[in-house]
Each structure stands twice: as C-alpha cells, then as structure tokens.
C-alpha positions as CSV (number, residue, x, y, z in Angstrom):
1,X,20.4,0.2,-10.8
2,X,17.0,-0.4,-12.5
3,X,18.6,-2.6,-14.8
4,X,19.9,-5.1,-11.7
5,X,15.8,-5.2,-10.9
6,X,15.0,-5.9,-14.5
7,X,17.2,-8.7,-14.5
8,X,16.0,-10.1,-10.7
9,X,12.4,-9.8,-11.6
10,X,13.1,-12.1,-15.5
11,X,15.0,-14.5,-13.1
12,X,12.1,-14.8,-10.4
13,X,10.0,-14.9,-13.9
14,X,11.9,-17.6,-14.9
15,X,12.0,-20.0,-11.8
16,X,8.4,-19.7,-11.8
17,X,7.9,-20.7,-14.9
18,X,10.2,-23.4,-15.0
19,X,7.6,-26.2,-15.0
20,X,6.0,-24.8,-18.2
21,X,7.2,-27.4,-20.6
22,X,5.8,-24.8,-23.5
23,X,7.5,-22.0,-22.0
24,X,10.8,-20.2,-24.1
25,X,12.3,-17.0,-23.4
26,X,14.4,-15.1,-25.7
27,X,15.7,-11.6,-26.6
28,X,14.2,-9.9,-29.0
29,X,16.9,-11.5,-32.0
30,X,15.6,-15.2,-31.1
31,X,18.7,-15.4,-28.6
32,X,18.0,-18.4,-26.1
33,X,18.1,-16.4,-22.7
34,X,18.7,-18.3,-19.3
35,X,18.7,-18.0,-15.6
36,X,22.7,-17.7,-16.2
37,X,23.0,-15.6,-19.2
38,X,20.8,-12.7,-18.1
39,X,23.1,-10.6,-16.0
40,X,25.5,-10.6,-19.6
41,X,22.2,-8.8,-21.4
42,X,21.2,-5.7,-21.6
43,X,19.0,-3.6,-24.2
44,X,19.1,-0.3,-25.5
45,X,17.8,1.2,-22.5
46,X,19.9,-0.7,-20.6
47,X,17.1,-3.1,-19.2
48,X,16.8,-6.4,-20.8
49,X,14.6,-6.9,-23.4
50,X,12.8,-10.7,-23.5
51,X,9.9,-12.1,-25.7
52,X,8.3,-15.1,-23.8
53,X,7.2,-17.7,-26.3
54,X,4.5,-19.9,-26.0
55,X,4.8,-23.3,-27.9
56,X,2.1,-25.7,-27.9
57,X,0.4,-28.3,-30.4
58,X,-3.0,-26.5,-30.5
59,X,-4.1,-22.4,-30.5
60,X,-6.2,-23.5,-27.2
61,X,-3.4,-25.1,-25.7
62,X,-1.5,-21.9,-26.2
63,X,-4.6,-19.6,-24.9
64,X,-4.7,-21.5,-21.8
65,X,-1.1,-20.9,-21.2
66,X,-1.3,-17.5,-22.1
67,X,-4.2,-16.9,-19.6
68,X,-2.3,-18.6,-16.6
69,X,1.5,-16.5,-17.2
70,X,-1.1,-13.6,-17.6
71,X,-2.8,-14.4,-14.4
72,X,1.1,-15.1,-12.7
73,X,2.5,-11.8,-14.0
74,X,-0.5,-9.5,-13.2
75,X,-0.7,-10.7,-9.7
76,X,2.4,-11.1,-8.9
77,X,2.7,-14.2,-8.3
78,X,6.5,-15.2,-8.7
C-alpha cells in the first residue's frame, strides 16, 4: 500500500509543478516519468524512485528554482 502513496504524493508533486517551465522529472535511468506513466513504475523497494531536474540558462536561475520546490516540498504545499 505505501507504494500507491508514493505514487499519489509524485502526482500531486507533479500538478504542482506543472507551470515550472524548468522543471523535468525522471527515474533514476534518465526515464521521462509523467502524470500517466507513474502507476507502471516502481523501484527496488517497491516505491518509485524520481530525480527532479532543474534546467535553466544560469546557476542563479537554477538556485532560485531550487529554493522555491524546496520551500513547496518542505511545507507541503501541493
């Protein structure tokens, strides 16, 4: 069952951050995940296991986004 709340929790990650134009997630092989490829994943622990990648033109730019999916994530707020 904890891997069905993984999955929930990436997806509510996911709509959140949908407006981040800089914003990629991916397993940890490079694998393009999505909203509707999710529930097909699973890791060795049976969770999912997703890197969220940050692309921007400048290391500030990135920093900045960092700070505010930080800030979303630690409070919740998704």
């Amino acid at each position: 069952m904890g891997f069905y709340f993984e999955h929930e929790e990436l997806k509510r990650l996911m709509e959140r951050l949908k407006g981040f134009g800089a914003v990629e997630f991916t397993d940890v092989y490079g694998t393009p995940l999505t909203e509707e490829s999710i529930d097909k994943r699973f890791g060795k622990d049976g969770g999912i296991d997703c890197v969220i990648h940050i692309i921007t033109e400048t290391e500030r730019g990135a920093k900045n986004v960092a700070t505010r999916i930080r800030n979303i994530i630690v409070n919740g707020d998704y």
